[in-house]
C-alpha atoms as a printed R data frame, in Angstrom:
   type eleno elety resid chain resno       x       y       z
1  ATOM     1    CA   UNK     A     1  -2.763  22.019  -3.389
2  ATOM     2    CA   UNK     A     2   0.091  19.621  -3.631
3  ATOM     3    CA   UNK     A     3   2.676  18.970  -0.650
4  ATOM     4    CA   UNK     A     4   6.367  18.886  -1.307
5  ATOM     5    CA   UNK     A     5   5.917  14.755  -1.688
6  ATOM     6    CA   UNK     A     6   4.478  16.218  -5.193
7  ATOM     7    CA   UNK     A     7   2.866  12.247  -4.921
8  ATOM     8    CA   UNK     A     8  -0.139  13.260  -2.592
9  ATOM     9    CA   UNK     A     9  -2.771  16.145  -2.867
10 ATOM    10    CA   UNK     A    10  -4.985  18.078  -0.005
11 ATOM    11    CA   UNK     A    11  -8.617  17.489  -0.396
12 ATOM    12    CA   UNK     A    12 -10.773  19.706   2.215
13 ATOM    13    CA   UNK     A    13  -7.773  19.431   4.686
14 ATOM    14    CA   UNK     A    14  -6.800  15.799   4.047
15 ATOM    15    CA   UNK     A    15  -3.768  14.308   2.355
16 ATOM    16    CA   UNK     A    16  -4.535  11.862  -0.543
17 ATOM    17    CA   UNK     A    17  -1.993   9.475  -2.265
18 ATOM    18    CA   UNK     A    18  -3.104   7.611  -5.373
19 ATOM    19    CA   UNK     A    19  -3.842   3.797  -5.107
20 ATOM    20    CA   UNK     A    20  -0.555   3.164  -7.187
21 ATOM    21    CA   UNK     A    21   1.374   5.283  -4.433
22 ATOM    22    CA   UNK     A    22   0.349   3.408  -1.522
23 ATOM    23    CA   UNK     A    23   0.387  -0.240  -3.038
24 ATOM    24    CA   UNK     A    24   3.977   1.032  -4.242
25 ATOM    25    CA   UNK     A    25   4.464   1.184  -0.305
26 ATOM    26    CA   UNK     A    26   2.865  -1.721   0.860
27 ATOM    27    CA   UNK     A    27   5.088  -3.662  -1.423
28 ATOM    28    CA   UNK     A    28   7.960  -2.121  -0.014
29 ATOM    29    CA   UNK     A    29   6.409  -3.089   3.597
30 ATOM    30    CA   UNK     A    30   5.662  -6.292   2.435
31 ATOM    31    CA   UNK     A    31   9.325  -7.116   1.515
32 ATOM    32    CA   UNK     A    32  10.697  -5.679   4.142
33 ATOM    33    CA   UNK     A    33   9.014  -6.531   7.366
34 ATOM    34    CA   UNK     A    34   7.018  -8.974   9.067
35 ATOM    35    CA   UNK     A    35   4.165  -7.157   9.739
36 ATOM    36    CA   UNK     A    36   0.754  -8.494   9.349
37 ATOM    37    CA   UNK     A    37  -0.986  -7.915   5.472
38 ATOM    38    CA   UNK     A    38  -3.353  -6.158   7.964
39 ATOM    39    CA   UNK     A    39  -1.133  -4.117   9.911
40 ATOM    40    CA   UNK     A    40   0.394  -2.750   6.285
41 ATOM    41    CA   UNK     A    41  -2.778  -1.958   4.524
42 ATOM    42    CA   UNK     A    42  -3.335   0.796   7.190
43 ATOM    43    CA   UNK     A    43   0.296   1.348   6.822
44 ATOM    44    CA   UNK     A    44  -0.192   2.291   3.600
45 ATOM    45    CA   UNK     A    45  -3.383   4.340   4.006
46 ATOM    46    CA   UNK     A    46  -5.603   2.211   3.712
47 ATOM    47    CA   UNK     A    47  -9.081   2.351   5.827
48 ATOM    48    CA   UNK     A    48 -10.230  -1.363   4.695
49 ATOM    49    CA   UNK     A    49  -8.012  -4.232   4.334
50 ATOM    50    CA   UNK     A    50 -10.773  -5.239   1.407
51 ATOM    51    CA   UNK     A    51 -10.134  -2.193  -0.961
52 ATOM    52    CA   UNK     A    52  -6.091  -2.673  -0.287
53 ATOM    53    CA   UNK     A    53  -6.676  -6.646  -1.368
54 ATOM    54    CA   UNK     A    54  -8.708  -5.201  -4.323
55 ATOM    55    CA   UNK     A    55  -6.160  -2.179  -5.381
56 ATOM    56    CA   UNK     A    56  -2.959  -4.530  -4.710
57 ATOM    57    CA   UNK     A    57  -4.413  -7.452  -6.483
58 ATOM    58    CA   UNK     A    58  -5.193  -4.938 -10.062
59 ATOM    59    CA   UNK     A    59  -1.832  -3.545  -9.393
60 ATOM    60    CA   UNK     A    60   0.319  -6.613  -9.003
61 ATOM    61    CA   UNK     A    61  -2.022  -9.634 -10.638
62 ATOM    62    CA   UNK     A    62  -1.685 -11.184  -6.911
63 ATOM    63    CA   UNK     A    63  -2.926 -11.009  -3.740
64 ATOM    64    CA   UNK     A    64  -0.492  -9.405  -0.747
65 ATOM    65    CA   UNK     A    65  -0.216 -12.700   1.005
66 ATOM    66    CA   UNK     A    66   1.287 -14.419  -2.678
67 ATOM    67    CA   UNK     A    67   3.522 -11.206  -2.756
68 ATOM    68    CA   UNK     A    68   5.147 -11.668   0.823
69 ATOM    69    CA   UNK     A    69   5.560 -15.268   0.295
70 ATOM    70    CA   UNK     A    70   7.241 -14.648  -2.767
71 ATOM    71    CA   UNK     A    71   9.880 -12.982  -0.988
72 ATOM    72    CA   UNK     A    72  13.504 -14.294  -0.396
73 ATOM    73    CA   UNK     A    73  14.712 -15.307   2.502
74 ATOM    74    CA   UNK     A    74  17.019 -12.585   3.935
């Protein structure tokens, strides 16, 4: 059953986002805040900061910490 996000699905009464999804948020996290890489993988919906390295790193072709540096200076 989908919810009205249409980007997650219910599995045996919990919500579900696909990897892309949530890496799709922790970028957004990542560029916009100063919390920890840590702090944003569970953000995201993540249950180990190892799997969100893993999925960001296929997503993006580098690691979180490379991504937030990257950012500009606001």
């Amino acid at each position: 059953m989908k919810t009205s996000s249409q980007s997650a699905v219910r599995i045996n009464g919990m919500e579900w986002q696909h990897p892309g999804v949530r890496i799709s948020n922790a970028m957004y996290l990542l560029h916009t805040t100063d919390l920890s890489v840590t702090q944003i993988a569970y953000e995201a919906g993540f249950v180990e900061v190892l799997t969100f390295e893993r999925e960001f790193k296929k997503h993006t072709l580098m690691t979180s910490k490379e991504f937030k540096d990257s950012r500009s200076p606001d």
